[in-house]
C-alpha positions in Angstrom: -5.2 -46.2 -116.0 -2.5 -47.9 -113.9 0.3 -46.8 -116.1 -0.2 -43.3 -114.9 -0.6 -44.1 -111.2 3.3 -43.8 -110.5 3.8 -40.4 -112.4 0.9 -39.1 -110.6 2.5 -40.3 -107.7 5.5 -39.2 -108.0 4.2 -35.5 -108.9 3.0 -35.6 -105.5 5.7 -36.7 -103.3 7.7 -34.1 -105.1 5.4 -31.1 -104.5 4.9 -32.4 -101.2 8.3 -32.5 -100.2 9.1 -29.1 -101.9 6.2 -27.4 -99.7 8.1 -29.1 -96.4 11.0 -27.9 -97.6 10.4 -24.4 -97.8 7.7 -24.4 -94.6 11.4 -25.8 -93.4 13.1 -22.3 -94.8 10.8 -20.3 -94.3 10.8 -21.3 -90.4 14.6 -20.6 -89.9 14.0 -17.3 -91.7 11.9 -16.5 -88.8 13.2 -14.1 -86.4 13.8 -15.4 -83.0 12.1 -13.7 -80.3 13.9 -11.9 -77.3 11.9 -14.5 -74.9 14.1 -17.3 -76.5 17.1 -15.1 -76.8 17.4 -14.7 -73.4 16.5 -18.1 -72.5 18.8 -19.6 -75.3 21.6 -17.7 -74.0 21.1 -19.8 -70.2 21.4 -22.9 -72.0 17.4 -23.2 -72.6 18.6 -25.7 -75.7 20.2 -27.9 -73.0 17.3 -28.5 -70.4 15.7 -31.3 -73.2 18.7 -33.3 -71.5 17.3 -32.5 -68.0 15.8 -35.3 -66.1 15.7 -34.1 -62.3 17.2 -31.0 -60.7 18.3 -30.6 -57.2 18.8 -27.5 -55.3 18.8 -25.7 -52.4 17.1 -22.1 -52.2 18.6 -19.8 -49.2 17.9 -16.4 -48.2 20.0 -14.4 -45.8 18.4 -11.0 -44.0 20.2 -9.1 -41.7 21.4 -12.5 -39.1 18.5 -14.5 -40.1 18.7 -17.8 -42.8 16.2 -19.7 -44.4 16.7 -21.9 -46.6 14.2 -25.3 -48.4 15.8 -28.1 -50.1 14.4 -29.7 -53.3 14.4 -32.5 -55.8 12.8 -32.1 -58.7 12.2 -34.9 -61.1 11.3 -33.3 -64.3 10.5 -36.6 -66.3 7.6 -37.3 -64.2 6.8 -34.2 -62.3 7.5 -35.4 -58.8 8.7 -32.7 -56.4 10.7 -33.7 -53.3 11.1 -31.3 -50.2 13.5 -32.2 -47.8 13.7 -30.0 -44.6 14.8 -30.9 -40.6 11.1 -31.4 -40.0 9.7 -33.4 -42.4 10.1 -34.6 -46.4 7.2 -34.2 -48.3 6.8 -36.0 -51.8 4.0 -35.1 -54.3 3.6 -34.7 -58.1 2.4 -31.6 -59.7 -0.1 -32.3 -61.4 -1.7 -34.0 -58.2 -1.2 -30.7 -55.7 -3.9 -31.3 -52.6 -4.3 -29.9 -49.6 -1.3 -30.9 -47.9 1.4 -30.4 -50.8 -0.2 -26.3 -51.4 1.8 -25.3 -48.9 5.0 -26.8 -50.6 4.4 -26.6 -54.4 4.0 -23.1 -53.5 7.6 -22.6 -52.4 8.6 -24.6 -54.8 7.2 -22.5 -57.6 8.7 -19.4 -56.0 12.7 -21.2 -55.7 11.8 -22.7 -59.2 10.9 -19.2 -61.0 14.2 -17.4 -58.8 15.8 -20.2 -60.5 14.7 -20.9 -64.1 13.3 -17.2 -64.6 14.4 -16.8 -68.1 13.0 -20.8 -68.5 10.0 -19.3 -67.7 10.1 -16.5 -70.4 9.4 -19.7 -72.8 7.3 -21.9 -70.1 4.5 -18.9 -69.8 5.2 -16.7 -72.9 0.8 -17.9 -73.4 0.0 -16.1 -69.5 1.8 -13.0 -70.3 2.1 -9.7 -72.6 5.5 -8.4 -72.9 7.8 -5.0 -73.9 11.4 -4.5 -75.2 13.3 -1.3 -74.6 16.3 -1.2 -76.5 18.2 1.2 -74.0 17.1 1.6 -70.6 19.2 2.3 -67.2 19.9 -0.8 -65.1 18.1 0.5 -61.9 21.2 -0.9 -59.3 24.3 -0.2 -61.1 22.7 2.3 -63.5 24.4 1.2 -66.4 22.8 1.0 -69.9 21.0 -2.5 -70.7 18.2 -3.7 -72.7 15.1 -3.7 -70.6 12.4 -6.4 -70.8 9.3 -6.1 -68.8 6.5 -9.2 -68.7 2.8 -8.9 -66.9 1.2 -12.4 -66.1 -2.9 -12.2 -66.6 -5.0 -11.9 -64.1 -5.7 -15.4 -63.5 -4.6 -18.4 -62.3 -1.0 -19.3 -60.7 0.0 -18.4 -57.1 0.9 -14.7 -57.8 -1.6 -13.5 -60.9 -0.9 -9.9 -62.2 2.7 -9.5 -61.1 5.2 -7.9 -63.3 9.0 -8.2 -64.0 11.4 -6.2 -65.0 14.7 -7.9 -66.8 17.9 -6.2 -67.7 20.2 -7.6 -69.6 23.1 -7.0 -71.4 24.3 -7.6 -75.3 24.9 -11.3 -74.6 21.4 -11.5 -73.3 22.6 -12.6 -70.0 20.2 -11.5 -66.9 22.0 -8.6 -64.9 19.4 -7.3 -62.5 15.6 -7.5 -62.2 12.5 -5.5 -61.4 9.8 -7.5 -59.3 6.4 -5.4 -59.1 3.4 -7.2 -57.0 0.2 -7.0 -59.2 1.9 -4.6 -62.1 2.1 -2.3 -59.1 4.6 1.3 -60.6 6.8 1.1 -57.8 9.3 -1.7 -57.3 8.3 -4.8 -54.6 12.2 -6.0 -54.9 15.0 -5.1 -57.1 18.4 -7.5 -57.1 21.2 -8.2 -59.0 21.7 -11.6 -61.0 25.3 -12.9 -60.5 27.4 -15.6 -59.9 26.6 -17.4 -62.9 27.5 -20.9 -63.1 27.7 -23.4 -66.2 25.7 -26.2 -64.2 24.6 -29.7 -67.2 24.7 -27.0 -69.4 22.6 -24.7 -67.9 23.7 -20.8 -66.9 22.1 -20.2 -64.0 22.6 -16.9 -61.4 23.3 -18.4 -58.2 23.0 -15.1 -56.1 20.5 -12.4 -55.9 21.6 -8.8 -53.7 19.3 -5.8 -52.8 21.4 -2.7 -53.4 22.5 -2.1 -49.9 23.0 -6.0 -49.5 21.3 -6.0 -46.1 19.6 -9.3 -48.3 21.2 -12.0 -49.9 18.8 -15.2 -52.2 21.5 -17.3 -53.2 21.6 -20.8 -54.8 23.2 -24.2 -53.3 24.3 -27.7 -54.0 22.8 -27.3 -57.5 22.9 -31.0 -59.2 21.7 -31.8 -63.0 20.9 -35.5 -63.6 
């Protein structure tokens, strides 16, 4: 009986290797979704190379500023907030009492961020639509539309909706934001300013349409 072990053998590395091999094909013959075209195109493939982001999120209404500094240590999850007050240090995956506050705000700058990050991050939390031609609701020009719905549970905000615009290089030109899939818009801005930052393309500034407000991006650092 030995004699036939290797054939036998040998019979089944090869089929083996031939079904891999066309799971393999079969795979790349997949279409890619419009969540990971849009994320693709702001350098999605290049955040694997990410191990800590630092930034600075700012918003500008009327003669007022805000603004919360952060460093984010992806590899471990650790979130740093630096302000004149106080610094508060706390991992994600251990938010108490006392970090709420802050992993909250650091959600929201994260998301303003790494929106079309997110598109892959959550695609499990939310349903999603694709208009091929729709009207960019600030400059009214024609863009492809995307519009997501989170579930009704869990997270900070549950139920919201967003509206994306984009253009043919799947590039984020304005947005839609609509409090608990509300019809009417909460906030529309612009998404400009686009920087090439590690890798990533990230809109630095955000403008209502009669740019009485201003969410921009600072002292953005890849590591």
């Amino acid at each position: 009986m030995k004699k036939f072990l290797f054939p036998i053998v040998a019979i089944l590395i090869f089929f083996s290797c031939k079904t891999e091999k066309n799971k393999a094909q079969e795979k790349e013959k997949e279409p890619i979704s419009i969540l990971d075209k849009i994320a693709l195109a702001h350098g999605y493939d290049k955040w694997k190379n990410v191990s800590e982001l630092d930034f600075t999120f700012n918003v500008d209404r009327d003669t007022s500023h805000m603004e919360r500094t952060w460093r984010w240590k992806v590899s471990t999850g650790e979130v740093v907030n630096f302000s004149q007050k106080d610094t508060i240090r706390y991992l994600r995956t251990a938010v108490d009492s006392i970090s709420l506050r802050a992993d909250a705000g650091f959600t929201n700058d994260r998301y303003w961020l790494l929106a079309p990050f997110n598109l892959v991050w959550d695609r499990d939390n939310f349903s999603y639509s694709h208009e091929a031609e729709a009207s960019a609701p600030i400059s009214k020009e024609p863009m492809q539309k995307l519009t997501i719905v989170y579930g009704n549970e869990g997270g900070y905000t549950p139920g919201d909706a967003y509206d994306f615009y984009y253009a043919d290089d799947y590039l984020i030109r304005e947005w839609v934001f609509r409090k608990s899939n509300q019809p009417e818009a909460s906030l529309t801005t612009t998404w400009e300013e686009y920087q090439n930052v590690g890798g990533l393309k990230l809109a630095t500034s955000h403008k209502v349409e009669d740019n009485s407000w201003r969410l921009y991006f600072s002292d953005i650092e890849v590591h």
